[in-house]
Backbone as numpy.savetxt, mean C-alpha at the origin, in Angstrom:
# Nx Ny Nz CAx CAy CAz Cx Cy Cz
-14.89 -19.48 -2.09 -15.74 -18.28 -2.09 -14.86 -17.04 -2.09
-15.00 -16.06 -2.75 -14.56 -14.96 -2.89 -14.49 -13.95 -2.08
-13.64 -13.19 -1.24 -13.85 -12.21 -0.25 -13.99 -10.94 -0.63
-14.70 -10.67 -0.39 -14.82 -8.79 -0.25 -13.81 -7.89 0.24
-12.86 -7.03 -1.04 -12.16 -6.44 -0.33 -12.76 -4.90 0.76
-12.85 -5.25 1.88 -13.94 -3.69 2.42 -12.47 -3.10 2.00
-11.07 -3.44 2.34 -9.99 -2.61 2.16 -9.55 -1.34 0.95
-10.20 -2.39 -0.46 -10.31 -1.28 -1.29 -11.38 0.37 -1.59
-12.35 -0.64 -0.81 -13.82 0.20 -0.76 -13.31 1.61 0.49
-12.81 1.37 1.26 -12.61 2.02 2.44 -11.12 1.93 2.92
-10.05 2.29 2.74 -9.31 2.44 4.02 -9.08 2.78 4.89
-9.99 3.79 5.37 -9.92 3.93 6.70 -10.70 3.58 7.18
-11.20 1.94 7.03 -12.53 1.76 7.81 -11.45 0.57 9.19
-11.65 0.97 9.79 -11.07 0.31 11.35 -11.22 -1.17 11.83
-12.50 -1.32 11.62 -13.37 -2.57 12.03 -14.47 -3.06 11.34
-14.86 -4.02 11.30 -15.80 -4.70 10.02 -16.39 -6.10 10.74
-17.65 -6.28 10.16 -18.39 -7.51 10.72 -17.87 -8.64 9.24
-17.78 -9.58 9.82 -17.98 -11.00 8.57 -18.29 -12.20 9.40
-18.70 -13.33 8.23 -18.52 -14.45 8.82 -17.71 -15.26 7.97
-17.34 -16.47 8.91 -16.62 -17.56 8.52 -16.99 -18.36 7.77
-15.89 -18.55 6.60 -16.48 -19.35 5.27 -15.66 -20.66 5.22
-14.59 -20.48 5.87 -13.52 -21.77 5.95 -12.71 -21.37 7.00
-12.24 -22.90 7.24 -11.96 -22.38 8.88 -10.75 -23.84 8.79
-9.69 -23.22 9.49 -8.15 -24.48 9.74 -7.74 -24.01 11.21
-7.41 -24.89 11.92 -7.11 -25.09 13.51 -6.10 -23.25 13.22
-5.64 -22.97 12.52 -4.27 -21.99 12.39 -5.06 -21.02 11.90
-6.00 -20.76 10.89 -6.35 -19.64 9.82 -7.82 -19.81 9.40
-8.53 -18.65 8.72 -9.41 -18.36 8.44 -9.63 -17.53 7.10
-11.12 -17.94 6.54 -11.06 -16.78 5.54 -12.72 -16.56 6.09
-12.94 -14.70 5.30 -14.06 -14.41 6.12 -14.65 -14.36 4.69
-16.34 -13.79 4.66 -16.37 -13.49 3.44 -16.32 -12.23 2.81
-15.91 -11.12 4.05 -15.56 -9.80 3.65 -14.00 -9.59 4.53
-13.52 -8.51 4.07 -12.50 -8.23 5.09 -11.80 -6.95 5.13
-11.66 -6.05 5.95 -10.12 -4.93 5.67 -9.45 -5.20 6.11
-8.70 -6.40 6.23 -7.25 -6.30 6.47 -6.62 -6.51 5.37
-5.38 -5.70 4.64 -4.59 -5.69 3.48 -3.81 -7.19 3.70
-3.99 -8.08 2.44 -3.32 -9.21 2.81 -1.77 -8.86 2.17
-1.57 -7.75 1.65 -0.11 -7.46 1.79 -0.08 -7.49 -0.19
0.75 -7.14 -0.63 1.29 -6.72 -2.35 1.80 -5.55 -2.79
2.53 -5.58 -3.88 3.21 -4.31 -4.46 4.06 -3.28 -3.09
4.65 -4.51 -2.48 5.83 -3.98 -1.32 5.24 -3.61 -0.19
3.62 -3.50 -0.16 3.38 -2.83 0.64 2.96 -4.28 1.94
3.04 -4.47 3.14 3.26 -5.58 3.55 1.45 -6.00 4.82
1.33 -7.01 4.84 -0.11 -7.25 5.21 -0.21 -6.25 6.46
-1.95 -6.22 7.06 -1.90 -5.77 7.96 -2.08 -6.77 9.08
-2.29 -6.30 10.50 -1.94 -7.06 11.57 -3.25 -7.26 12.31
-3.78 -7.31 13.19 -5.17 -6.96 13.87 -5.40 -7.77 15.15
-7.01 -7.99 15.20 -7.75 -9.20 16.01 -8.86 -9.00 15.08
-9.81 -10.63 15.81 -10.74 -10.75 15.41 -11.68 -10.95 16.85
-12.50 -10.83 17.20 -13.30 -10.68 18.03 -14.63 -11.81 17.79
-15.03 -12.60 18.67 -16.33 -13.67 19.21 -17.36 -13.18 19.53
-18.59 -13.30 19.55 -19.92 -12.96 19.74 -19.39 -13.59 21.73
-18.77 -14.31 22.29 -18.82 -15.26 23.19 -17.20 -14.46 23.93
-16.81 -13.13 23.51 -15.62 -12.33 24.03 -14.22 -13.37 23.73
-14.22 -14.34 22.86 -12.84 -14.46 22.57 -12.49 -13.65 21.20
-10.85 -13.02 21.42 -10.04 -12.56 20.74 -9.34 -13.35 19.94
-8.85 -13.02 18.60 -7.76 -14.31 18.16 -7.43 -13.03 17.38
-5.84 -13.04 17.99 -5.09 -11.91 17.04 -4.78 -12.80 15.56
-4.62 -11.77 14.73 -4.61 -11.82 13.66 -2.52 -11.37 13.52
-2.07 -13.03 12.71 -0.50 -12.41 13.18 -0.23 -12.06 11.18
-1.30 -12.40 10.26 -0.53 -12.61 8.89 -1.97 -12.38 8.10
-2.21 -12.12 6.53 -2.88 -12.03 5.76 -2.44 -12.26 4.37
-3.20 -13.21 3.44 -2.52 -13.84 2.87 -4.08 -14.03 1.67
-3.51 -13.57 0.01 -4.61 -13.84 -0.95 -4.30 -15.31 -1.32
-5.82 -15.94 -1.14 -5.71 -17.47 -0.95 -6.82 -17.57 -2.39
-6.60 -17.93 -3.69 -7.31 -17.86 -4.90 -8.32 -16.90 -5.05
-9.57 -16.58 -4.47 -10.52 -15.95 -4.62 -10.88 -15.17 -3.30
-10.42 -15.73 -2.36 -10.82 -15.48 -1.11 -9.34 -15.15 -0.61
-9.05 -14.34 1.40 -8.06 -14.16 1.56 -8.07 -14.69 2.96
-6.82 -15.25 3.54 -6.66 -16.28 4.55 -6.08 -15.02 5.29
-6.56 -15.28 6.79 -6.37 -14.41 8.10 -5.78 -16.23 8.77
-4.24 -15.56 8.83 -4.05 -16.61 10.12 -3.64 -15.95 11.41
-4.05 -16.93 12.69 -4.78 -16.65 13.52 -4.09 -17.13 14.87
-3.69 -16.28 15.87 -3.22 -17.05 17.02 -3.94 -16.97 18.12
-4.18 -17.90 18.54 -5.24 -17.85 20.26 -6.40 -18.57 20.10
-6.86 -19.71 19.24 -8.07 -20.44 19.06 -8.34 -20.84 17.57
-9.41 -21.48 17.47 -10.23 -21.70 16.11 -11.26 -21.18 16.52
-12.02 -21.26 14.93 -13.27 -20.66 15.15 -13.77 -21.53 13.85
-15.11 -21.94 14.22 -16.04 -22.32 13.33 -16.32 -21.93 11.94
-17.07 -22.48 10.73 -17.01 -21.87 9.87 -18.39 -21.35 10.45
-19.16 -20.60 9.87 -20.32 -20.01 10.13 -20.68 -18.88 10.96
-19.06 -18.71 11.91 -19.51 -18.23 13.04 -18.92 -16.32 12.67
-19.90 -15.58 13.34 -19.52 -14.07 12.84 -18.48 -13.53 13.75
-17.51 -12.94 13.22 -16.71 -11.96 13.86 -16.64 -10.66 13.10
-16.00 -9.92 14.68 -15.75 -8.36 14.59 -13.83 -8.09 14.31
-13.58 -8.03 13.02 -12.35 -7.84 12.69 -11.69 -6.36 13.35
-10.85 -5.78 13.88 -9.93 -4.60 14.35 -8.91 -4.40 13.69
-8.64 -3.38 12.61 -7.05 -3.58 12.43 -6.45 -2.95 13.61
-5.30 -3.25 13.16 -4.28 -2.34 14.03 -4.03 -1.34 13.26
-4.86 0.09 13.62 -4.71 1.06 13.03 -3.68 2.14 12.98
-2.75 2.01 14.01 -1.47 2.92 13.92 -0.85 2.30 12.95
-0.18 1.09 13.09 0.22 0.47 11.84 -0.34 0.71 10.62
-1.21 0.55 10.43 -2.07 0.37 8.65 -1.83 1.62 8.34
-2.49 2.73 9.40 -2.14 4.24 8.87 -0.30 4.93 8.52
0.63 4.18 9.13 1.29 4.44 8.78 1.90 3.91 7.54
1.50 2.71 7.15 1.61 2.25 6.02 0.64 3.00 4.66
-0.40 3.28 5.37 -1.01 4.27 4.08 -0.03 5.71 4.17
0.47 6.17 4.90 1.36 7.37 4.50 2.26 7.42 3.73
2.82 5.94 4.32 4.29 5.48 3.52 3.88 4.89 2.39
2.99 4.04 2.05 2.80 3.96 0.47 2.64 5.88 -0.07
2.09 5.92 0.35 1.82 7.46 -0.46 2.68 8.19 -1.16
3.44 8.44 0.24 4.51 8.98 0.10 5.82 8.11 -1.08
5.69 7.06 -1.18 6.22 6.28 -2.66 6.01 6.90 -3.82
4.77 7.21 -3.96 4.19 7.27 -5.10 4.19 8.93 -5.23
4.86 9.75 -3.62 5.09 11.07 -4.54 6.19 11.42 -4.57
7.07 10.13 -4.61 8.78 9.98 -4.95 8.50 9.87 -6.09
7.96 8.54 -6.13 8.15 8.03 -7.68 7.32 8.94 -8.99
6.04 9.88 -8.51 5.79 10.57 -9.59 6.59 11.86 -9.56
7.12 12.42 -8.96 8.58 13.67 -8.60 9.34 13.18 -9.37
9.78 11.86 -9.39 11.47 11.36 -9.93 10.38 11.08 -11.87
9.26 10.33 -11.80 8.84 10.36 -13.22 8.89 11.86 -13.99
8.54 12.69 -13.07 7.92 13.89 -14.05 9.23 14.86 -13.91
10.16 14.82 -13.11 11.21 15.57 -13.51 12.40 14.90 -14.25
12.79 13.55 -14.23 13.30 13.07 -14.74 13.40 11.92 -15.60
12.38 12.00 -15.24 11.69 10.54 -16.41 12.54 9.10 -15.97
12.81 8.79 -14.85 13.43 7.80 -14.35 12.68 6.34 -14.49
12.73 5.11 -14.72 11.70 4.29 -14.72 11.88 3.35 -13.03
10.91 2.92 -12.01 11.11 1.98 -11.25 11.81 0.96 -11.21
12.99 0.36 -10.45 13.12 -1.21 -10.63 13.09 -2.03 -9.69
12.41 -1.29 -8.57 11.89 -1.82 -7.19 11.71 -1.15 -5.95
11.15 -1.94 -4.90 10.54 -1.15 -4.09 10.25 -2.12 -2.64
10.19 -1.39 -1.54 9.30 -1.85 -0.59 9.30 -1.24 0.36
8.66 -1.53 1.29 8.07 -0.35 2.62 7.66 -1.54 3.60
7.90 -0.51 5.30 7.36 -1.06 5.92 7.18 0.29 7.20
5.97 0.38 7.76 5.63 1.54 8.95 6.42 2.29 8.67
6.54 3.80 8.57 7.14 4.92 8.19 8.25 4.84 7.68
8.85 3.97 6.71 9.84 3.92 6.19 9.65 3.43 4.87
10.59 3.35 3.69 10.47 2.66 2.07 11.81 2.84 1.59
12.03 1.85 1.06 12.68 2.34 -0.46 12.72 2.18 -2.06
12.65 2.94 -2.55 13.07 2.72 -3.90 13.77 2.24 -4.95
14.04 1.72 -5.88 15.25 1.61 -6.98 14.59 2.54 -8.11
15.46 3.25 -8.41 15.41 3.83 -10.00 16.46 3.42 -10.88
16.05 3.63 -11.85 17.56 3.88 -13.54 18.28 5.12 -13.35
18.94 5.42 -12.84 19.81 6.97 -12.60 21.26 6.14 -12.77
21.82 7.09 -13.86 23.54 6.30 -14.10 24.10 6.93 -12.24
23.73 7.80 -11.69 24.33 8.44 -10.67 23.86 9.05 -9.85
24.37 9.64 -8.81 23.21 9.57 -7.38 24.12 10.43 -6.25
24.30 11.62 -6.54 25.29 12.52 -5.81 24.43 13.03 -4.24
25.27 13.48 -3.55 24.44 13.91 -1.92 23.79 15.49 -2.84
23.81 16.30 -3.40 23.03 17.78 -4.11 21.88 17.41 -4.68
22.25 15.99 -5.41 20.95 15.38 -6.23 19.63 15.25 -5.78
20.38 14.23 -4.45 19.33 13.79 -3.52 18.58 14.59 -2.76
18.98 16.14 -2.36 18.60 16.79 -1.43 17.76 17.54 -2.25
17.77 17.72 -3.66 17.32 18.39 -4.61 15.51 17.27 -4.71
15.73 16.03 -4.80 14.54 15.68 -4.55 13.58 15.77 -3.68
14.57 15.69 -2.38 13.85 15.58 -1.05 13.12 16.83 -0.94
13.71 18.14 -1.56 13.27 19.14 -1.12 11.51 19.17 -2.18
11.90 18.61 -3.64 10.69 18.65 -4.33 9.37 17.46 -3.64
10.09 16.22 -3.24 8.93 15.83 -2.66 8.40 16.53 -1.67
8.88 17.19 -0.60 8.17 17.94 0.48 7.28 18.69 -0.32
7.44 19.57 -1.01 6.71 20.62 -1.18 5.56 19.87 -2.08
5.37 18.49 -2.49 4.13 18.06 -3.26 3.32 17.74 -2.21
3.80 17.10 -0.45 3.08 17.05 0.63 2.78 18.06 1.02
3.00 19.22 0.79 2.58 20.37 1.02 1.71 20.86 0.54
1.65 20.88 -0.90 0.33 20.85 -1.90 -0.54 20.60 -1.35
-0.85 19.91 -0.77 -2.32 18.72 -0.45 -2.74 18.41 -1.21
-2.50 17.58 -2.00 -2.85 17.27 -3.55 -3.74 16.03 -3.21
-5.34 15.73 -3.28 -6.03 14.97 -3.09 -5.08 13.03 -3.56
-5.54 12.36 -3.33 -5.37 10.80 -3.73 -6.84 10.25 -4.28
-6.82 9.73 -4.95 -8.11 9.30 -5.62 -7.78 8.15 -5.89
-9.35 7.09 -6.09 -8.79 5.76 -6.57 -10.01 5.47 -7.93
-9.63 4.42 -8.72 -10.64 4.46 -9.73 -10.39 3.09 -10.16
-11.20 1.88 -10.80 -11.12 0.36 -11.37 -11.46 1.44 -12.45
-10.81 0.58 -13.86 -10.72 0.53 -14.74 -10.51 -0.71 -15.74
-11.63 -0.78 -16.99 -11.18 -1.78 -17.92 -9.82 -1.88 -18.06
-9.38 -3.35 -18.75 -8.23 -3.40 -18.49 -7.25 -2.47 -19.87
-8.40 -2.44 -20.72 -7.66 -1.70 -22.15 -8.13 -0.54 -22.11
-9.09 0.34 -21.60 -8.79 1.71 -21.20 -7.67 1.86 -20.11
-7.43 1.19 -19.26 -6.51 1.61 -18.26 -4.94 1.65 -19.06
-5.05 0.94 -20.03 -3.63 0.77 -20.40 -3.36 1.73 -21.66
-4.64 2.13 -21.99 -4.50 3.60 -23.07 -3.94 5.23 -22.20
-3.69 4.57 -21.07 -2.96 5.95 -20.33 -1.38 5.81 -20.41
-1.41 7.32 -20.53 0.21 7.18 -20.44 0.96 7.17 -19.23
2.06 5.86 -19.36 3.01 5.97 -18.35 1.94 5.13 -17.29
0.85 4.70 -17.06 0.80 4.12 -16.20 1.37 2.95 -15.57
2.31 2.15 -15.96 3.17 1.39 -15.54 4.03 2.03 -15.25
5.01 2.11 -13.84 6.08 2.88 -14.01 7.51 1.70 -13.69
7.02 0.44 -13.24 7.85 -0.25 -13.36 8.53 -0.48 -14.38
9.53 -0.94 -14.53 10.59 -1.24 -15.43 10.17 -2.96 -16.36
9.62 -3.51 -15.37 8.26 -4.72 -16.10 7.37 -4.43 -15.85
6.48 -4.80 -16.57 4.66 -4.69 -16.46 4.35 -6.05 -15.35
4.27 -5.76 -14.40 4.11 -6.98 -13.45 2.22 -7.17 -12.85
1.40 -7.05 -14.06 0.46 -7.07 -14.20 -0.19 -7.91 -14.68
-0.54 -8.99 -14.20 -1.01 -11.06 -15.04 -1.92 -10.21 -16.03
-1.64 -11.03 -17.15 -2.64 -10.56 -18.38 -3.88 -11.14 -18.10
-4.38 -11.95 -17.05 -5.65 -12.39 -16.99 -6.47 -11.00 -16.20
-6.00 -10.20 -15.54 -6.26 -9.39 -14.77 -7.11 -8.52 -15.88
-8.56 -8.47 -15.89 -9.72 -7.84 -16.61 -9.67 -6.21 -16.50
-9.64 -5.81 -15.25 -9.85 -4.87 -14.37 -8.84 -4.41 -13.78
-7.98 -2.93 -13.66 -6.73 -2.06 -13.01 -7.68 -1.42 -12.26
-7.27 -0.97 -10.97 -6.98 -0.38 -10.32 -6.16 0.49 -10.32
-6.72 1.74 -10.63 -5.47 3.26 -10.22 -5.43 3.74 -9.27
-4.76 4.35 -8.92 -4.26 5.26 -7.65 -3.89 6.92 -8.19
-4.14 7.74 -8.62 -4.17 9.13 -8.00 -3.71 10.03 -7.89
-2.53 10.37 -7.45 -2.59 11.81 -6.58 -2.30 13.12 -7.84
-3.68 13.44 -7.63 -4.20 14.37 -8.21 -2.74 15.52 -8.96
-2.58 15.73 -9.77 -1.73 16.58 -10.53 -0.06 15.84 -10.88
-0.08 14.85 -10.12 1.64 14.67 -9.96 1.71 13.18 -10.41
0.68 12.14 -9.94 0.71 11.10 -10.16 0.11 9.99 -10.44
-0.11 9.24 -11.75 -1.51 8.28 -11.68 -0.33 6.72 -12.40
-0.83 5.39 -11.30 -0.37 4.44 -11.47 -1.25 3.46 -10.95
-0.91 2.08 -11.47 -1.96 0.87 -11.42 -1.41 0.57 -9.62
-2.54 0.31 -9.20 -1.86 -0.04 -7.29 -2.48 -0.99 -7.13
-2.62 -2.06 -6.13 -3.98 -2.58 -5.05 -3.89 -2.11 -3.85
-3.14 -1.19 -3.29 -2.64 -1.13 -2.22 -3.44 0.11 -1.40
-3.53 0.28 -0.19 -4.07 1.48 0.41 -2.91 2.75 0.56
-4.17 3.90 0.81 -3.36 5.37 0.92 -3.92 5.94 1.36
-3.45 7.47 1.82 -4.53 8.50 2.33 -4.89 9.11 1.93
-6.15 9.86 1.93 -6.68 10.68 0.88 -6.14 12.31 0.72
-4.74 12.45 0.73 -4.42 12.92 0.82 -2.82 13.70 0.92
-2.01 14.39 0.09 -0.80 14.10 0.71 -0.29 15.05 1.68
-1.33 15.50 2.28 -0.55 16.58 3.31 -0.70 15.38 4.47
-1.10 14.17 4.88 -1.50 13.12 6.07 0.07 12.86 5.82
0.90 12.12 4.51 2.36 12.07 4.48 2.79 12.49 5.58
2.94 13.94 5.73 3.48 14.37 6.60 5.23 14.83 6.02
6.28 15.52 6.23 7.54 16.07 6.29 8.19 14.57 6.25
9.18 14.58 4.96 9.81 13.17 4.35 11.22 13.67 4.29
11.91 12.45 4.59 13.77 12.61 5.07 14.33 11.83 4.13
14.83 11.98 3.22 15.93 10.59 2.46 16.93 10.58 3.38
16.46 9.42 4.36 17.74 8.99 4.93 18.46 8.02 4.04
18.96 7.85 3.24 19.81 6.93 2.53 20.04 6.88 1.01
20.80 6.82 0.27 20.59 6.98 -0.99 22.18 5.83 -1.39
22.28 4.87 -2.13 23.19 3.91 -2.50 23.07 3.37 -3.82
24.01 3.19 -4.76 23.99 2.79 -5.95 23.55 1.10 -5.28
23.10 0.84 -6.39 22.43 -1.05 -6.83 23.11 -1.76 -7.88
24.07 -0.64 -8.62 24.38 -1.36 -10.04 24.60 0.01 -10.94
25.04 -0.74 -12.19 25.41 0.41 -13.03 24.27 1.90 -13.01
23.21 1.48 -13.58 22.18 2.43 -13.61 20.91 1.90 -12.51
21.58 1.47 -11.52 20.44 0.79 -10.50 20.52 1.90 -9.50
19.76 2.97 -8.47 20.12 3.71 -7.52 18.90 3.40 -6.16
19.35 3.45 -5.38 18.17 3.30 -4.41 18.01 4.49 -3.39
16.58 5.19 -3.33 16.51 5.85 -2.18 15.91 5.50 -0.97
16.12 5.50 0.22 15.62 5.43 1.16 14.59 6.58 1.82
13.51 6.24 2.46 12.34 7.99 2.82 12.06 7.46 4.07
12.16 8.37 5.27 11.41 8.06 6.19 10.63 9.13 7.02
9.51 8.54 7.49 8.60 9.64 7.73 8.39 10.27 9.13
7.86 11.30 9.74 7.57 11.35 10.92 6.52 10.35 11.62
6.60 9.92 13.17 5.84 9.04 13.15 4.29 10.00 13.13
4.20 10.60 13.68 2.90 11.90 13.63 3.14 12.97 12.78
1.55 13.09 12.56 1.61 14.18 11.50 0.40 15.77 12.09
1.20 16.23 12.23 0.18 17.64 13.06 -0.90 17.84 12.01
-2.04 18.50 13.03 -3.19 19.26 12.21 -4.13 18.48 11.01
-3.64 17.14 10.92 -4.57 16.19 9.95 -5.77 14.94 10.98
């Protein structure tokens, strides 16, 4: 059976009712869910699940299981049939929606001023990094970005999300910014991501509606990968005032 992502519909939704559709002494799948079972670097979320009868079973992993997505589970089983009250762990998730964000207003900064292409990525709670194609990667360079990404979190430049056919989505330009199209050709339907003036790319992943929530971004790190391989490192404040 197929799960409901509430995650795409909502990210900031906190907590969610479902019931149990399959059920293993270790794991579960519900038939709705927001917890991110994790993709495109960005890494699952964490939680509990809550009993009509007050037992808890934290939630340690999330995982897309064919159609449906597996919550495994420490502190009990639970029946199939039976309803729970899912919790993420919302400091976490929210900081992971900043820090994806904030990716994507590296990576559309480094597209639109330099036309750089992706060659990898990943994040975890206020931190990420990047790979680009840059033959070179000087300390002026770097500070020269850092200073342009701030000022796009400054913007407040909305985030938007939109499904799209899969051959209108791909009549846009530049929407791949990876260096492969790591997109299964069975995939009918893209998913875009947004941010209004600076950046639009295929995601599944959550964000905030917004990039002033980002918050003030640091390249702590910047290291060659290879000839034209460069990597930046971003890390964020853990709070963000006035949002």
């Amino acid at each position: 059976m197929a799960t409901r992502r509430l995650y795409l519909e909502d990210a900031y939704l906190r907590s969610f009712e479902a019931e149990v559709v399959e059920a293993a002494p270790d794991s579960v799948v519900l038939d709705a869910t927001a917890f991110y079972p994790g993709g495109g670097g960005q890494p699952c979320d964490h939680g509990l699940l809550r009993l009509g009868d007050g037992k808890r079973l934290s939630v340690s992993g999330v995982a897309k299981d064919g159609g449906g997505i597996r919550h495994a589970v420490l502190g009990g089983s639970v029946p199939v049939g039976a309803r729970v009250v899912g919790e993420i762990d919302w400091p976490r998730r929210y900081a992971l929606m900043r820090t994806h964000t904030a990716m994507h207003i590296l990576c559309g900064v480094i597209w639109k001023q330099y036309g750089a292409s992706v060659t990898g990525g990943n994040m975890e709670p206020l931190k990420g990094r990047m790979d680009f194609e840059f033959e070179s990667m000087r300390q002026e360079f770097v500070r020269e970005i850092e200073a342009l990404i701030n000022v796009e979190v400054a913007k407040a430049r909305p985030v938007t999300t939109a499904v799209l056919p899969r051959t209108e989505a791909f009549q846009i330009p530049d929407l791949i910014r990876t260096k492969i199209n790591l997109l299964p050709p069975d995939i009918a339907e893209v998913r875009v991501v947004e941010i209004v003036g600076l950046d639009l790319q295929a995601d599944g992943g959550t964000h905030v509606g917004n990039t002033r929530e980002v918050g003030p971004l640091k390249i702590t790190d910047y290291k060659s990968k290879g000839a034209i391989n460069k990597r930046l490192v971003v890390s964020l404040e853990p709070e963000v005032a006035d949002v």
